[in-house]
BAFI-3210 file (N, C-alpha, C; in Angstrom, 3 decimals, decimal comma, padded with zeros to 6 digits):
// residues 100
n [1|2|3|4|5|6|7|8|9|10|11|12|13|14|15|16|17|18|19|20|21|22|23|24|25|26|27|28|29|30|31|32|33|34|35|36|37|38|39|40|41|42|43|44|45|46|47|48|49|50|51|52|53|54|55|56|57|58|59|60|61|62|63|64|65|66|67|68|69|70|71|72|73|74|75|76|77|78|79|80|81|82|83|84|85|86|87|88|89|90|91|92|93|94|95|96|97|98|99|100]
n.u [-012,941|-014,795|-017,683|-021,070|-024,268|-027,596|-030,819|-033,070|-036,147|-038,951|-039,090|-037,766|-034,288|-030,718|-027,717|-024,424|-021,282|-017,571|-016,995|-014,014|-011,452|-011,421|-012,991|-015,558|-018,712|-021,856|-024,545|-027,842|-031,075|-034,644|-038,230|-040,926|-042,469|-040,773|-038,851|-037,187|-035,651|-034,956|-033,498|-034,313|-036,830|-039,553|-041,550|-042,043|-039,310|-036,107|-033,025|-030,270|-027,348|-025,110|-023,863|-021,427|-018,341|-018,247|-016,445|-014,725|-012,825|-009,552|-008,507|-005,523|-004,636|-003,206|-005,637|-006,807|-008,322|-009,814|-013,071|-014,268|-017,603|-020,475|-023,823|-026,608|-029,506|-031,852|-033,977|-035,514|-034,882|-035,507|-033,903|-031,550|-028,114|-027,256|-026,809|-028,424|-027,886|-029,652|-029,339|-028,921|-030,175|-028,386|-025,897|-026,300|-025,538|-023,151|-019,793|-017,849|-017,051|-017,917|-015,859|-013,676]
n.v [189,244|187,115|185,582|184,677|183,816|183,282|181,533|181,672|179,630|180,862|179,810|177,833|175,926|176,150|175,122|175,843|174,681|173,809|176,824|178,629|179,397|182,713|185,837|186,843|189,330|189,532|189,533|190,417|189,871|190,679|189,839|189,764|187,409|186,411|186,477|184,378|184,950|187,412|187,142|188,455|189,745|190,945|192,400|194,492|194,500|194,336|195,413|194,190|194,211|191,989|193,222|192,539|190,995|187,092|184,647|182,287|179,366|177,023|174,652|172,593|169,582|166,711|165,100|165,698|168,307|170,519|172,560|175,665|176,700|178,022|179,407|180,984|182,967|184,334|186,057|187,994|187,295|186,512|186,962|187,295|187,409|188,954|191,244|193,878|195,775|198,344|198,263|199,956|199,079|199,445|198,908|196,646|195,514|195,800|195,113|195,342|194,775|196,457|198,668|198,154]
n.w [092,488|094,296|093,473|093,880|093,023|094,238|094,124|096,301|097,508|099,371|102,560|102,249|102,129|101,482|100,828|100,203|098,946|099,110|099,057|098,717|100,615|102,759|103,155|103,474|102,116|102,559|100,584|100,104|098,172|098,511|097,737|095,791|093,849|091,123|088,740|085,924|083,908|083,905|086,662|089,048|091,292|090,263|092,104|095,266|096,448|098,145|099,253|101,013|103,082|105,312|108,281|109,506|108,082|106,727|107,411|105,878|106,584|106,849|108,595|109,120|110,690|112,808|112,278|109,761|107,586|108,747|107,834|108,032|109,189|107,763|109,077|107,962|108,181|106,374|107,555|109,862|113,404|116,375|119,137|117,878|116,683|114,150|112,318|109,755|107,053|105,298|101,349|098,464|095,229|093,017|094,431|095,208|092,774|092,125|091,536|092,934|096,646|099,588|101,036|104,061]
ca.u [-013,818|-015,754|-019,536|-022,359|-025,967|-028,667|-032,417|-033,498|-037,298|-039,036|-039,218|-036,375|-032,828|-030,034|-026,462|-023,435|-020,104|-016,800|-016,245|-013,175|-010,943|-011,706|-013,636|-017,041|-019,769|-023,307|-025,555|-029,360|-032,643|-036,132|-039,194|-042,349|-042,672|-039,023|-038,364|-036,442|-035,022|-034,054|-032,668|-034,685|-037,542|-040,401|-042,655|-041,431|-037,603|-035,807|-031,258|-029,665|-026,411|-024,794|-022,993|-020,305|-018,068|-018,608|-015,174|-014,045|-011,308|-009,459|-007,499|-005,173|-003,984|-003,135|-006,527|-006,709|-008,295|-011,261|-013,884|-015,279|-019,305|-021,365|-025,148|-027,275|-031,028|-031,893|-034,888|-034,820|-034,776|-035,696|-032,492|-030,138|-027,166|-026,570|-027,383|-027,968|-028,426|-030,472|-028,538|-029,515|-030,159|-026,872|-024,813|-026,429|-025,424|-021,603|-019,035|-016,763|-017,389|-017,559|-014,382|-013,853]
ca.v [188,946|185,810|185,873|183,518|184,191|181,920|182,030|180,226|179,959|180,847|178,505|176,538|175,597|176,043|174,736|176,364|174,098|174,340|178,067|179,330|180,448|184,158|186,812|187,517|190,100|188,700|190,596|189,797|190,767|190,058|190,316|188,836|187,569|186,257|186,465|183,349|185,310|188,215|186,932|189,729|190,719|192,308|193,446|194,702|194,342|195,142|194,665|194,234|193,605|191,567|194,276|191,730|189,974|186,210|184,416|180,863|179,107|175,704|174,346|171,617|168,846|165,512|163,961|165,894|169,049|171,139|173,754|176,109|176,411|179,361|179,256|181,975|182,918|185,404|186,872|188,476|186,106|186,590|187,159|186,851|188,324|189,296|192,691|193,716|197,370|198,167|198,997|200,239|198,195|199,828|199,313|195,919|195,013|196,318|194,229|195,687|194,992|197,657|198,833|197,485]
ca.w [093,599|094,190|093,766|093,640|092,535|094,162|094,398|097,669|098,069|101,195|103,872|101,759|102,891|100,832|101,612|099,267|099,209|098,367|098,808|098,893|102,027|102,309|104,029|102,150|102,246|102,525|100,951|099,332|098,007|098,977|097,255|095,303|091,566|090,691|087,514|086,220|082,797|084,254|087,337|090,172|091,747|089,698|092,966|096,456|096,281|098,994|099,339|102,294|103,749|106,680|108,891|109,514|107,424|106,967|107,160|105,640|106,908|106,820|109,418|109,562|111,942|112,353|111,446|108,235|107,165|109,373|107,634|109,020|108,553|108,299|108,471|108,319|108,352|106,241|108,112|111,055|114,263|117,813|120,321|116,558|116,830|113,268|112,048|108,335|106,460|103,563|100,459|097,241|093,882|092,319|095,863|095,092|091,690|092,183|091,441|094,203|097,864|100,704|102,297|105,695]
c.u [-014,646|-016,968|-020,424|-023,517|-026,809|-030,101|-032,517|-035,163|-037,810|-039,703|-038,261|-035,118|-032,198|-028,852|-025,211|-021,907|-018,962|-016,592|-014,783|-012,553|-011,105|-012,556|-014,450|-017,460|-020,941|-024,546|-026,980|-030,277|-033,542|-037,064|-040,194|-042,409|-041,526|-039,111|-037,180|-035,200|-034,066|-033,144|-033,083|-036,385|-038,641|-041,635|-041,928|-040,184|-036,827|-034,070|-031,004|-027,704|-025,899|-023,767|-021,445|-019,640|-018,706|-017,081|-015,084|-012,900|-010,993|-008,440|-007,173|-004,318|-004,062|-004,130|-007,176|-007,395|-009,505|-011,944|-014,403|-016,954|-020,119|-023,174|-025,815|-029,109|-031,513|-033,459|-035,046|-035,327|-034,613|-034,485|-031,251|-029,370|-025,866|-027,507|-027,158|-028,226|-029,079|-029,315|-029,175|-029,616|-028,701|-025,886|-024,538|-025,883|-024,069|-020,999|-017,834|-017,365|-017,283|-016,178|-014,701|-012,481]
c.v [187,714|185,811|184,734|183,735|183,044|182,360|180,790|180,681|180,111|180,109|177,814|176,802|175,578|175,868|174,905|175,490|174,261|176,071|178,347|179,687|181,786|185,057|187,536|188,655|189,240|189,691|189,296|190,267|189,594|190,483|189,221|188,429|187,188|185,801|185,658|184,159|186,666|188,374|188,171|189,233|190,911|192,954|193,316|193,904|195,157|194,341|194,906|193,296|193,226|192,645|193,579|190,153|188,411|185,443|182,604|180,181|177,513|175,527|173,015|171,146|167,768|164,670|164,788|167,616|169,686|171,957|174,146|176,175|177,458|178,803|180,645|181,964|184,350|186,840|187,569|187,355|186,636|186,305|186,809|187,798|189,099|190,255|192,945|195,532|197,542|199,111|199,068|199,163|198,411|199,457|197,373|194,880|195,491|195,048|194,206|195,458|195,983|197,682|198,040|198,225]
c.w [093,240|094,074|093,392|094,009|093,104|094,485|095,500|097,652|099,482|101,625|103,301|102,896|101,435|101,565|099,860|099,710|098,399|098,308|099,256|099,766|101,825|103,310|102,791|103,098|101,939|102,144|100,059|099,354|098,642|098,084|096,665|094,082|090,956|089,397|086,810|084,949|083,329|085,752|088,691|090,245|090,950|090,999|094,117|096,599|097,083|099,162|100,530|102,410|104,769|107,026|109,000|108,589|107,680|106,603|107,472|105,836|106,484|107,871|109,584|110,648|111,406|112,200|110,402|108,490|107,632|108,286|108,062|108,142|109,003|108,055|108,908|107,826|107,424|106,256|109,215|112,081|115,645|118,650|119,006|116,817|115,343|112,233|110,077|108,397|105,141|102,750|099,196|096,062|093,036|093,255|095,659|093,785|091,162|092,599|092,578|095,755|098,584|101,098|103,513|106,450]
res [x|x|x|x|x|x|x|x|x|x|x|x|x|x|x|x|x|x|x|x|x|x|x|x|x|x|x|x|x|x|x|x|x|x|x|x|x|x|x|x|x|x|x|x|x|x|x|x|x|x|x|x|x|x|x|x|x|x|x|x|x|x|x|x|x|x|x|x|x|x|x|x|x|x|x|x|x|x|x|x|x|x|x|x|x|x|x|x|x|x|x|x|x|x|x|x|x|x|x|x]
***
């Protein structure tokens, strides 16, 4: 499985390139106090996951090679149409994705 660790601060922008064709899971924590050594959280830590896949594609034609482009928000957002669930710290730190 593919995975990639990032710390985004809040109010930042982050932009991830180069992934992979594929069909991810989106998940991520929240919280206060980030801890640069151990890589988490130390106050109010909360996981979540996107209900629906997030899916990378490429498509070609004759003027060369499309990507597709996901962006997401990961707070909640007035009329958004993308739903998450809270998941545990262990649900969180599994190397296996959910069924689907």
């Amino acid at each position: 499985m593919w995975r990639i660790t990032v710390y985004v601060r809040a109010m930042s922008d982050l932009t991830i390139s180069k992934i992979p064709v594929g069909t991810y899971v989106l998940e991520f924590a929240t919280g206060r106090d980030w801890d640069v050594a151990s890589g988490s959280f130390r106050l109010d830590c909360a996981f979540s996951r996107f209900d629906e896949p997030f899916v990378f594609s490429e498509t070609r034609d004759e003027r060369g090679t499309m990507f597709s482009i996901n962006s997401v928000t990961l707070h909640p957002v007035a009329n958004g149409t993308a739903r998450t669930n809270t998941i545990s710290a262990k649900d969180f730190a599994a190397d296996d994705a959910p069924e689907r």
